[in-house]
C-alpha positions as CSV (number, residue, x, y, z in Angstrom):
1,X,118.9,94.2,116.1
2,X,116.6,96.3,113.8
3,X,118.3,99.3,112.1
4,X,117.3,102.5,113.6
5,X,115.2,105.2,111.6
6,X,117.1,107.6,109.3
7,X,117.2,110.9,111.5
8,X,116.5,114.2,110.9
9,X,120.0,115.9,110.4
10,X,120.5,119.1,113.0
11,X,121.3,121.5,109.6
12,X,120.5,120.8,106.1
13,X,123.0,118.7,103.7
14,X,122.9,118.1,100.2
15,X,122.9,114.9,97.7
16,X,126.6,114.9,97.9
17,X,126.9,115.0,101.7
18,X,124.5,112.9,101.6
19,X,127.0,110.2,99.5
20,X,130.1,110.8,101.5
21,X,128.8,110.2,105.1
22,X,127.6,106.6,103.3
23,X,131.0,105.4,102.3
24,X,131.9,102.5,104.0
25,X,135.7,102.7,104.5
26,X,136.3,100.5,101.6
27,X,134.9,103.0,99.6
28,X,136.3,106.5,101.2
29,X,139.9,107.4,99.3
30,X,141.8,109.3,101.7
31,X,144.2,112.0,100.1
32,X,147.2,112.8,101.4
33,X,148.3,117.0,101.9
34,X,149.6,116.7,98.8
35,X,146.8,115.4,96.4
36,X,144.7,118.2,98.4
37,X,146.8,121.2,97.9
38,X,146.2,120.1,94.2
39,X,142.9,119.7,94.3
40,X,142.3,123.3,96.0
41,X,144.9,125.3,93.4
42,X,142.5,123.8,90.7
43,X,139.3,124.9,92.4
44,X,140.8,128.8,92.4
């Protein structure tokens, strides 16, 4: 099967968007609530 041709996304998304919907699930690092409360009280 041939791979299909890279589509036109319906709204527009960034290099980094762009990164994390090419993770393969190897790669992804899932935090848990707690590693993402952290990493939201250091963004305010």
């Amino acid at each position: 099967m041939g791979e299909n041709p890279p589509e036109e996304a319906p709204f527009p998304l960034t290099a980094v968007d762009r990164w994390v919907l090419s993770q393969t699930d190897e790669e992804f690092h899932k935090h848990d609530w707690e590693e993402l409360k952290e990493i939201i009280s250091k963004q305010l």
